[in-house]
N, C-alpha and C positions, 0 to 999 in steps of 0.2 A: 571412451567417454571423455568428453573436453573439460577439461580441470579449469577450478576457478584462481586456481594458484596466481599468484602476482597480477593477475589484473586491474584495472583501473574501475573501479567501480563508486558512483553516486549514488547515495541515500536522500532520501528528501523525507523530511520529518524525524530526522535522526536525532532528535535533542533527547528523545526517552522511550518508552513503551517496544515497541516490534524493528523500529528505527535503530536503537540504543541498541538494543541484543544483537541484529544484526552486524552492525559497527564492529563491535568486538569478534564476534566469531568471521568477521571477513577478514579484520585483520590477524587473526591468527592463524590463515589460510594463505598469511602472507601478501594480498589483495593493499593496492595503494587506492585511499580511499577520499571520498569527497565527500561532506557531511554537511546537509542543508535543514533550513527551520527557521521559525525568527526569533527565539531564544540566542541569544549568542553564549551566552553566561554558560547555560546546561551545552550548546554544542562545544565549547571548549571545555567542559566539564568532562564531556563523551572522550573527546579527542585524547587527553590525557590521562585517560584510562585506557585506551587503543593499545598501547605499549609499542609501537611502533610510531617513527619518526614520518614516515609516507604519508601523513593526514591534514588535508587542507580542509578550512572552514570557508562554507560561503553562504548567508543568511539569507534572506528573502522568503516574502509572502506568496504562498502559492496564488494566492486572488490576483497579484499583481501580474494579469497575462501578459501584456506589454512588455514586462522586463525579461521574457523567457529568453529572447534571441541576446540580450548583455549577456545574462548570467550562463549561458551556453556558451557563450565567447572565454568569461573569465572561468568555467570548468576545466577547456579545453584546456587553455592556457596551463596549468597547473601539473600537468603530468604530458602536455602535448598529444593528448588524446583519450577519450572516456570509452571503456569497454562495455561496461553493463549499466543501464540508467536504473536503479529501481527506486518504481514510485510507488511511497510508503508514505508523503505524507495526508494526510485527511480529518474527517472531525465526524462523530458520531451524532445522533439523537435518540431521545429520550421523550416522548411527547407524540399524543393522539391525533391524526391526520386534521381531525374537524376542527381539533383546538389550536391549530399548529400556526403562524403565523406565515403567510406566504413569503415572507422577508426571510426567516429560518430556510425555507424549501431553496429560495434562490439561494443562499448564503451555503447550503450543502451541496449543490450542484456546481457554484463557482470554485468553490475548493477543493471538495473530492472528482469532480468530474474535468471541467474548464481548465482545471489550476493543470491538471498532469495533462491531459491533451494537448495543452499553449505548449510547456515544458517536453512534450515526445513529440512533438511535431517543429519546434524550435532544434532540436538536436537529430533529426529523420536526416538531414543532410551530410550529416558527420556520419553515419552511418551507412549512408550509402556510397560517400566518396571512397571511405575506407573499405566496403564490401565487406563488413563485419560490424557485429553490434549486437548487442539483447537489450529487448526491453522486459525487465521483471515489476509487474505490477500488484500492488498487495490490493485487490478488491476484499472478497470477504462471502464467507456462506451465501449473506446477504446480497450479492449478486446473481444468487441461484433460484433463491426461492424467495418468499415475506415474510414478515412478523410483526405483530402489532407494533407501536411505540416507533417503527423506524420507521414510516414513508417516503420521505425524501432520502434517508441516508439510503434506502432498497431501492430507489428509481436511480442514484447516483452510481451507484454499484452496479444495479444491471448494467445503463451504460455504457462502463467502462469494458464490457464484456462485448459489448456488440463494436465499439470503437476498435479495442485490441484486435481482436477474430478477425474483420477487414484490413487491419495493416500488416497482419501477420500474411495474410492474404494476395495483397498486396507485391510485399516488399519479402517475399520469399525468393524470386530471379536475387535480388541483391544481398542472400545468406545474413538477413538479418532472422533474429529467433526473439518470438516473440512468449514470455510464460506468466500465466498470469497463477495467484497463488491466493487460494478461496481461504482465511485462514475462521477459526470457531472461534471457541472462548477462548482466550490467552490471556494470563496476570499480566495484566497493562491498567493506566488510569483510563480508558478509552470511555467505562460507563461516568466515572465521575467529569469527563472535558465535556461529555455529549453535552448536546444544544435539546431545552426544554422550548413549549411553545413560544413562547417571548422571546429566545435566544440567549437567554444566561445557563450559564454550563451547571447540570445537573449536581454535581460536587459530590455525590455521592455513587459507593459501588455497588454491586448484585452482589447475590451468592453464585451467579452460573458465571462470572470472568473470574470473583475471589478464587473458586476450584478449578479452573481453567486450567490449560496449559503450560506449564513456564516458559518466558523465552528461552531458554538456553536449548529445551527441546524443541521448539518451534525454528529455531533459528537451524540446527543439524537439518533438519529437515527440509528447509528451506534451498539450502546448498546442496540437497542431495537433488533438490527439484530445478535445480538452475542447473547444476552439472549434469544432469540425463536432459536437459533440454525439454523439460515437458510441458505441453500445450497447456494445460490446469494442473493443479496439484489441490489438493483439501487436508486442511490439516488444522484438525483438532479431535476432540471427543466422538460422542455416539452424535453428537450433533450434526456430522459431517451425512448419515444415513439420510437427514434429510434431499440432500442431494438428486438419491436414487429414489424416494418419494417421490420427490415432485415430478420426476419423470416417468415413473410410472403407477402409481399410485397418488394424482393430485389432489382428489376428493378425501383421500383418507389421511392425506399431508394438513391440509386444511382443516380438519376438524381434530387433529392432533392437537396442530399450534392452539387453536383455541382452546381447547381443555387446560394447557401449558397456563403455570403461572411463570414462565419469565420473562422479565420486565427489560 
């Protein structure tokens, strides 16, 4: 099994939530790392909690698709080469399809979808030159199957599923490995950032992320599914069953969620 030990590894959206957990348990896997977001304040925050000196900061907007080939240049740069890309950063919703502003639907597709695609198609070349690379992408259940309240953030998500599966596809001759990692509820602010119809961020949480998962276990988990190399990983609660619902059982998946009060 290929260890993550010292490798050179990028987070995008590392300023807090799934990002931040990550940070820490890569660097204590010894992992030299590169920590992205537009926070700078909280990514230098991260950084010197790291506990390791191997940690460079590089800010940017994932919307800003044009800048993917700079900031691919200045990652490189930093360690003279990036092992593992994971793309972790994104934004959630919170808001009924009918009520939803088309502005929100674009605004979730540019960032969780567009933003890592510019970003993993900006850095495909470093990966092939070297004949080594992962791409680790944090979709989400929500790439699997629906649920009210997310439209856009569940169309961005599928997606990124149907994007990754063809590159893995792809660029498998050139021993690039691609894992994407479906995660549940995890204690993150992820329901308080979500975008409401209008696009101002919801500010408040659920009780299905508050009982969530912790990072600290989502993140072990996460490295166990990057070091075996696995096509999907799922990881959270009993939520994760939806999964096998939807595949085999979609009518009874669907009259589930509806009965469901989570928001």
């Amino acid at each position: 099994m290929p260890s993550i030990n010292k490798k050179v590894a990028w987070i995008t959206g590392a300023s807090s939530g799934i990002g931040e957990g990550l940070a820490y348990a890569l660097a204590a896997k010894n992992c030299k790392l590169i920590l992205s977001g537009r926070n700078v304040a909280a990514l230098e925050h991260v950084k010197a909690n790291c506990k390791t000196s191997d940690v460079f900061i590089l800010p940017f907007d994932l919307s800003d698709f044009y800048e993917a080939h700079a900031n691919v240049q200045k990652a490189i740069s930093f360690f003279g080469r990036v092992d593992i890309l994971v793309n972790n950063g994104g934004i959630s919703q919170r808001s009924l399809l009918a009520e939803t502003s088309f502005e929100v639907d674009k605004k979730l597709m540019e960032v969780d979808y567009l933003g890592t695609v510019a970003l993993t198609k900006a850095l495909l070349p470093h990966f092939i030159k070297n004949q080594n690379g992962q791409f680790v992408t944090i979709t989400s259940l929500m790439g699997k199957f629906g649920s009210p309240y997310r439209s856009g953030y569940c169309g961005a998500k599928h997606a990124l599923h149907g994007f990754f599966d063809v590159l893995r596809m792809e660029h498998e001759k050139d021993h690039i490995k691609v894992t994407l990692i479906c995660p549940g509820f995890i204690q993150t602010n992820i329901a308080k950032n979500a975008l409401t119809a209008t696009g101002l961020k919801q500010l408040s949480d659920d009780e299905a992320t508050k009982n969530g998962m912790a990072v600290s276990i989502f993140a072990q988990k996460f490295i166990r599914a990057v070091e075996t190399e696995k096509f999907e990983a799922y990881i959270g609660g009993k939520e994760i069953l939806g999964v096998y619902l939807k595949r085999f059982f979609p009518k009874f998946l669907h009259r589930f969620v509806l009965k469901s009060k989570v928001r």
